[in-house]
N, C-alpha and C positions, 0 to 999 in steps of 0.2 A: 513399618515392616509387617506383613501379610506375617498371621498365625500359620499358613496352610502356602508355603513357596513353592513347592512340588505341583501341589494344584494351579498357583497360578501361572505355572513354567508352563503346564499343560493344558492353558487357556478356561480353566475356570477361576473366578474371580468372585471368594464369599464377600456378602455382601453384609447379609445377617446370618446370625445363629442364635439357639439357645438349647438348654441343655435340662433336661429334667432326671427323675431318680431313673428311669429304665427307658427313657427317649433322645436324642438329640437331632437336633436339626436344623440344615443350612441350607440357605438362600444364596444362589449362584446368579451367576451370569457368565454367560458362556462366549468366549471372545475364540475360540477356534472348532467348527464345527466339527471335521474332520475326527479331531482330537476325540473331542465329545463325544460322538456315538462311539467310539471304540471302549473310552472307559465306560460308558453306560452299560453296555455289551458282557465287555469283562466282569462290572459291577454284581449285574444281574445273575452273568454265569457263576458268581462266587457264593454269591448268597442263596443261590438253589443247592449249593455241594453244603451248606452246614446251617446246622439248625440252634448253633448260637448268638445269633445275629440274623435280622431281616433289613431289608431297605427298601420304602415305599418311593416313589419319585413320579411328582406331576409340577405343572405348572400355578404359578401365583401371577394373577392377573392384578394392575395397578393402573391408577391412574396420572401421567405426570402431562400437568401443565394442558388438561383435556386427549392428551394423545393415550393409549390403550399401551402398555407395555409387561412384560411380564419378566420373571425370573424363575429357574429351577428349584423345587423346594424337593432336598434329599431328608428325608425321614429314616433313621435309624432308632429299631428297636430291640429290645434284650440287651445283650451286651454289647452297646451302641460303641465305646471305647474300639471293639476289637473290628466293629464297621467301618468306623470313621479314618481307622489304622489301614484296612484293607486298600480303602476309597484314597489314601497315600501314597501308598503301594504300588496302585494300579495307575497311578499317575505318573510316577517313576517309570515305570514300563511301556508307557503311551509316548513320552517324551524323546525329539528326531535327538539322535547321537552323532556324535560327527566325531571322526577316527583320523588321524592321522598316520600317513605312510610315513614320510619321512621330514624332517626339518633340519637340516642344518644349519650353521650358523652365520649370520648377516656377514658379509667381505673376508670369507678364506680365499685364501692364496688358488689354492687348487683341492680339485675334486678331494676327499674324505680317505677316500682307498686310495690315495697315493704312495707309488712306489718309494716317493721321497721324505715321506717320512713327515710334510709341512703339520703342524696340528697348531688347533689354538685360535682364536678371532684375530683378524687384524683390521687395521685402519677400516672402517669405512668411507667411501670416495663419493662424488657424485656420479661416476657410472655404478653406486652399487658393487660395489669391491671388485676387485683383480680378477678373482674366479668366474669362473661360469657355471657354479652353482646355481641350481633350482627348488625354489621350495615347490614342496609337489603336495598336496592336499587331498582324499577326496572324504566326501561327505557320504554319509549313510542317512535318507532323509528316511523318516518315517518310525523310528525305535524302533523295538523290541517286537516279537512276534513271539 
């Protein structure tokens, strides 16, 4: 179980970290680009509005297996805690939301608003119950703005 689930909902995936008295910092990889410039963006904008926390961020260059590859290294300094919190936050915010209109229940009888007063699940059949209910979905891709 991933320290940081918000981050990896939001396609970054720490790899490494470490922590000192006024520094901390994590080694990403970045599995949705999309995602990524938006928290970098946000990131950035947060850390220029307050001057209790900073965050440096460049790339770590490696070698696997002779191939060149690299990963994100987020540098947090001062009160790294309330950056690291931030960098959470904004991954919450990043993250597509999906909203549902309506759902009713698998094999009612008839529509919900019925005159008749039917309420309640019943049997389910192999056409998918007596009614002609629909489940109706739609998705909000992309979060928060």
């Amino acid at each position: 179980m991933s320290k940081y689930p918000n981050l990896a909902r939001a396609g970054m995936n720490v790899v490494r970290e470490s922590a000192a008295k006024e520094m901390h910092t994590l080694f990403v990889r970045i599995t949705n680009t999309a995602l990524w410039q938006k928290m970098v963006q946000r990131l950035l904008l947060a850390a220029a509005d307050t001057s209790e926390w900073s965050v440096d961020l460049s790339k770590s260059y490696y070698l696997d297996k002779g191939e060149v590859k690299f990963l994100w290294r987020l540098v947090f300094r001062k009160d790294h805690v309330t950056g690291v919190d931030m960098l959470n936050h904004l991954a919450i915010e990043v993250i597509p939301k999906v909203e549902l209109d309506s759902f009713p229940l698998v094999g009612r009888v008839q529509h919900w608003n019925s005159p008749s007063g039917t309420k309640g699940a019943h049997p389910f059949t192999a056409e998918g119950g007596s009614g002609a209910d629909v489940i109706v979905a739609r998705a909000f891709i992309g979060g928060g703005s």
